[in-house]
C-alpha positions, 0 to 999 in steps of 0.5 A: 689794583691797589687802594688810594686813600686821599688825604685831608686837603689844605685848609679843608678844616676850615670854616672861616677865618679873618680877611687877609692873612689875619688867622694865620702865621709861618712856624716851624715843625720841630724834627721827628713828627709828620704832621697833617692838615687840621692838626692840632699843634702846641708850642714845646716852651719848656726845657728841663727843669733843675734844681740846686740847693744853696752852698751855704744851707743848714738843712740837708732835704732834697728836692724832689722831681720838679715838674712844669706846667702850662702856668710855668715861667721859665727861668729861676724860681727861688724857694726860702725857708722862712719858718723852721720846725723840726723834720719839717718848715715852711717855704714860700716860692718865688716866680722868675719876675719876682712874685711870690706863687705860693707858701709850701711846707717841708715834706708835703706836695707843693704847687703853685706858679706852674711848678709841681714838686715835693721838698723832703726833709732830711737828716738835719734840719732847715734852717730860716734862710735856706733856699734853691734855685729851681730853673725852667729852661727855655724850649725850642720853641717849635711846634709839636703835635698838641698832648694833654700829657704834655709838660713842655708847654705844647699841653696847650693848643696853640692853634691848627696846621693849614697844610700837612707838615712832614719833619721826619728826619729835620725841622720843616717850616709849615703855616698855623691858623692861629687866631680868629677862624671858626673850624670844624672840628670833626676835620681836626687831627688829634694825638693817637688816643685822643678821647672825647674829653681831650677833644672838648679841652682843645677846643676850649684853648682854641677858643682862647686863641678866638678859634672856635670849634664847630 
């Protein structure tokens, strides 16, 4: 006779959560993934990151691979050279909602508004003026299985799946604790590999959420 193995039941993970129906919320569970009960699920808010260099720049530098994170905005940044050097120069970027995010210089690692990239020089000189336009497309925003490695956005936890959700083959609509509840957290499922570490930083961005992990 063959072996069952009973899965974690719906809501099992919980510990308490807000009268009513407070703590919890309908999503969606983006296609390709099987989820279950406890699991710990971020929101995919972010789509591909492009950039274009303005038609009528001096410098001929490239861009380098621009990445997204938790802070990023999406939408257009715009970066500006506003001072020029040889084989190098200074920048400043400046956020979808118009605020500046931080000061760069030509060839060396910038971060600043949740955008991560490396502006090379090139064989002419920037010019005061020159610009490009970094776009953070928007994601699907579907729920996805929450990863630290992530960089659409669902590197941060956006709460706990109720019941199990399979999305296998097509989007499934599912039910997220998302607020104010305590769990357990040695119910919770994380991503394969899932350390220790990673563990104590979910719970940290449940806790944002007022999900406290006992």
């Amino acid at each position: 006779m063959g072996v069952l193995t009973e899965g974690q039941h719906a809501g099992e993970f919980l510990v308490s959560e807000a009268a009513g129906s407070r703590s919890r919320e309908a999503i969606i569970v983006l296609s390709g993934q099987s989820l279950q009960a406890g699991h710990v699920v971020g929101i995919a808010s972010i789509g591909a990151v492009t950039s274009a260099a303005d038609v009528g720049n001096t410098g001929d530098g490239a861009m380098g691979v621009v990445t997204a994170g938790a802070a990023a905005q999406v939408g257009d940044y715009l970066l500006t050279i506003t001072a020029a050097a040889a084989n190098g120069g200074a920048f400043q970027v400046v956020d979808p909602a118009g605020d500046v995010v931080g000061i760069g210089a030509v060839g060396v690692a910038f971060s600043g508004g949740g955008l991560s990239f490396t502006l090379a020089d090139g064989a002419v000189d920037f010019a005061v003026g020159d610009a490009t336009t970094i776009t953070v497309a928007a994601g699907s925003g579907k729920h996805v299985e929450w990863d630290v490695a992530n960089t659409d956005g669902s590197q941060v936890a956006a709460g706990v799946l109720f019941d199990a959700v399979d999305a296998s083959t097509a989007d499934a609509k599912g039910v997220l604790v998302a607020r104010d509840a305590e769990v357990n957290g040695g119910e919770l499922i994380y991503f394969t590999g899932a350390t220790a570490d990673n563990k104590a930083a979910a719970a940290v961005q449940l806790a944002a959420l007022g999900i406290i992990v006992r």
